[in-house]
C-alpha positions as CSV (number, residue, x, y, z in Angstrom):
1,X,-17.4,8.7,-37.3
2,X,-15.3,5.6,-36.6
3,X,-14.0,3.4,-34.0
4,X,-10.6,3.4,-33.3
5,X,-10.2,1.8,-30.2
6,X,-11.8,0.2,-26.6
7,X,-10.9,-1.0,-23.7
8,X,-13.1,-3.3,-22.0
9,X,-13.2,-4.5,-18.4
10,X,-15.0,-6.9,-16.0
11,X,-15.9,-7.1,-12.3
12,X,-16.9,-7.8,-9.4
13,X,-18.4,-5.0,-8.4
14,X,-17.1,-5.1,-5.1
15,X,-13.6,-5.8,-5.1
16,X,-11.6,-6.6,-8.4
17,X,-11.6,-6.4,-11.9
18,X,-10.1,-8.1,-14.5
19,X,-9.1,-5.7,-17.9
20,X,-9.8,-7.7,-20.5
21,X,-9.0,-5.9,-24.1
22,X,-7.0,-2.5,-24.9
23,X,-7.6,-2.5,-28.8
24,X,-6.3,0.9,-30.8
25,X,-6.5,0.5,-34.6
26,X,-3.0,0.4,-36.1
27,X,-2.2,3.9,-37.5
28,X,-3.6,5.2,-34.6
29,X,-0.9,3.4,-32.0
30,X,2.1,5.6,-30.7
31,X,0.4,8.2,-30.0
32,X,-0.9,8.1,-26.0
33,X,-4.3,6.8,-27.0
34,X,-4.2,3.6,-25.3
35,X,-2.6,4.6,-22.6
36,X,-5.2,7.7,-22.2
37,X,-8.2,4.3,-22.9
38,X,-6.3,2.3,-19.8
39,X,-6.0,5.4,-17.8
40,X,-9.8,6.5,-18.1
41,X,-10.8,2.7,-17.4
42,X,-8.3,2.7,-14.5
43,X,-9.9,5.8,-12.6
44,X,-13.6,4.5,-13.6
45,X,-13.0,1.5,-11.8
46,X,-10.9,3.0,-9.2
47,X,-13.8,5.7,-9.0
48,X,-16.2,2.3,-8.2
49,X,-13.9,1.6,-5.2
50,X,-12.8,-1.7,-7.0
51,X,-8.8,-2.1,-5.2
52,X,-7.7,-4.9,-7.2
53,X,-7.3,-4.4,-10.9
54,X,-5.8,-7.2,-13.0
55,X,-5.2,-8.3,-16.5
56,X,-3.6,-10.8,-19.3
57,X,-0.9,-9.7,-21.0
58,X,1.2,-10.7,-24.1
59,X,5.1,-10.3,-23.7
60,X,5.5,-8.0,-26.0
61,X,3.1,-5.3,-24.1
62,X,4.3,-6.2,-20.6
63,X,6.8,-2.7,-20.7
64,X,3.0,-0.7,-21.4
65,X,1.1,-2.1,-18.7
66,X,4.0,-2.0,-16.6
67,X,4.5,2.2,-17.7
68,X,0.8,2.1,-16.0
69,X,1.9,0.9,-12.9
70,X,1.4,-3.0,-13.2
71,X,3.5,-5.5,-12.2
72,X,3.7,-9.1,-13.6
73,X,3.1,-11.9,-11.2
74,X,2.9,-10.3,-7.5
75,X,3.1,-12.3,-4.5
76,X,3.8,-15.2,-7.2
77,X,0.3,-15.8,-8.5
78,X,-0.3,-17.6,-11.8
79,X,-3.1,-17.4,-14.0
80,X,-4.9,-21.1,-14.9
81,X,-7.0,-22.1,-17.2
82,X,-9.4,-24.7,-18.0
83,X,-9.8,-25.9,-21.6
84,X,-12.5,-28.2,-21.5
């Protein structure tokens, strides 16, 4: 047995969620697994009655998470950061 992908999540436990990581080893990319990982991560949360799912994207996913149903930037919100 091997790993060949996760997808990992945080919350609130009440209202949002933030996905974190969708990892899918190389060869295995192309082929509906990630999008099965976000979908099964989407309905567990969604099962949990959390409403507001969020995440961090790189550009060059954006068109994938957006296949999902996400949209960049609603109602203008930014992400900030702190780097101590």
């Amino acid at each position: 047995r091997r790993l060949i992908g996760m997808a990992r999540a945080t919350s609130d436990h009440a209202f949002n969620a933030t996905i974190w990581d969708v990892v899918l080893a190389t060869e295995f990319q192309g082929q509906g697994l990630g999008k099965a990982l976000c979908e099964q991560l989407i309905r567990t949360l969604l099962a949990r009655d959390i409403g507001n799912i969020t995440l961090f994207a790189d550009g060059a996913v954006v068109p994938f998470y957006k296949n999902l149903g996400f949209v960049s930037d609603p109602e203008g919100i930014k992400g900030m950061f702190l780097y101590p």
